[in-house]
C-alpha positions in Angstrom: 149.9 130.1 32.6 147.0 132.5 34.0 144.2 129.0 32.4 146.4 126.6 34.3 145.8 128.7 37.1 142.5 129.1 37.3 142.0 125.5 36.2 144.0 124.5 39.5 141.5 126.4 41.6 138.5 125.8 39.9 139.4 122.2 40.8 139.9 122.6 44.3 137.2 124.2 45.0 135.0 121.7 43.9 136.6 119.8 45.8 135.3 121.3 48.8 132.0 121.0 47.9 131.8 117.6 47.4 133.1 117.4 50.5 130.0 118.1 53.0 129.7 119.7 56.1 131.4 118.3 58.7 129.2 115.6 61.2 127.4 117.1 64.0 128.1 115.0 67.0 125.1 115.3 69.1 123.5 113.3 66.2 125.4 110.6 67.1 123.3 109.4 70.2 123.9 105.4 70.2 126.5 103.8 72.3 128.3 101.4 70.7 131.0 98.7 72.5 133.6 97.2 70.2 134.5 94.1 71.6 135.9 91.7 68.6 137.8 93.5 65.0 138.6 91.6 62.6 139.7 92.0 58.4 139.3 89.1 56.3 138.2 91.3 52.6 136.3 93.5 55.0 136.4 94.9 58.2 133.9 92.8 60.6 132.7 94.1 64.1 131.6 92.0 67.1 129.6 95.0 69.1 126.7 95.6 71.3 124.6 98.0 70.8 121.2 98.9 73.2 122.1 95.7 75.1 122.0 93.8 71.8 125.0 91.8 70.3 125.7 92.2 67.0 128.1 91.3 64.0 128.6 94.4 61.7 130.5 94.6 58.5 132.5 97.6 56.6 133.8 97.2 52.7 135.4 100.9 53.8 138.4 100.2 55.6 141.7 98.3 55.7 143.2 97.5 58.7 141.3 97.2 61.9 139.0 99.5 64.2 140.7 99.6 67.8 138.5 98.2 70.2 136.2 100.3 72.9 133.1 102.4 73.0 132.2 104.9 70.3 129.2 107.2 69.5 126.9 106.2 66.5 124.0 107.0 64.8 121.3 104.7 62.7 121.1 105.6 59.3 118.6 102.7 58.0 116.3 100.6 59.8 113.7 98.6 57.5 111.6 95.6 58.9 109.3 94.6 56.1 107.5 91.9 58.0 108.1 90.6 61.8 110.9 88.7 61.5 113.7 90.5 58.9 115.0 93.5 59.4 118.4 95.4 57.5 120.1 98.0 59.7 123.1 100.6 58.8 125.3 102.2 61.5 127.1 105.4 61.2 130.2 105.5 63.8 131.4 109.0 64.9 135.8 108.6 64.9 137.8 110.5 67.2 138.7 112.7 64.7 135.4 113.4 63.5 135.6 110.8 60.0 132.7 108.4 60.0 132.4 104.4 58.6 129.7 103.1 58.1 128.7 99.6 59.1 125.6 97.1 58.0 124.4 94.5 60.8 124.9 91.0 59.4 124.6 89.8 62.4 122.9 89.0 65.3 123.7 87.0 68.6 121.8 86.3 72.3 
């Protein structure tokens, strides 16, 4: 009984490692406006973002993301010559859970 025990907590408490400190809001300095949601296989975003308008795309989540402003951070930005670029977005959630969304989009 006493092994079953300890196994039981031994698990957990790994599981609080993996999970990570939680995210530090004032990281999360990018203003985002949701303005189109959509979930056809994915999640898919029409937002703007620094004056921009872009399409961004989640494999993370069912459902939909309400629409409205939220607070996000860029986590990759690569532009190996003038004219491609790949860029990840990390959104900040109300209740302080993250998604994170790739641009495959871009609109004027």
């Amino acid at each position: 009984m006493k092994a079953i025990a300890l196994s039981a907590m031994l698990l957990l408490f790994s599981a609080f490692a993996w999970a990570g400190p939680p995210p530090n809001p004032a990281d999360y300095t990018t203003n985002v406006h949701v303005s189109r949601t959509r979930n056809r296989g994915s999640q898919r975003l029409d937002a703007v973002i620094e004056g921009r308008k872009y399409e961004l795309e989640c494999y993370c989540a069912q459902g939909i993301l309400a629409l409205g402003n939220y607070k996000a951070k860029l986590i990759r930005d690569e532009h190996k010559n003038p004219y491609d670029f790949i860029q990840v977005y990390e959104f900040l959630l109300p209740d302080q859970k993250t998604r994170t969304f790739t641009v495959v989009g871009e609109s004027e």
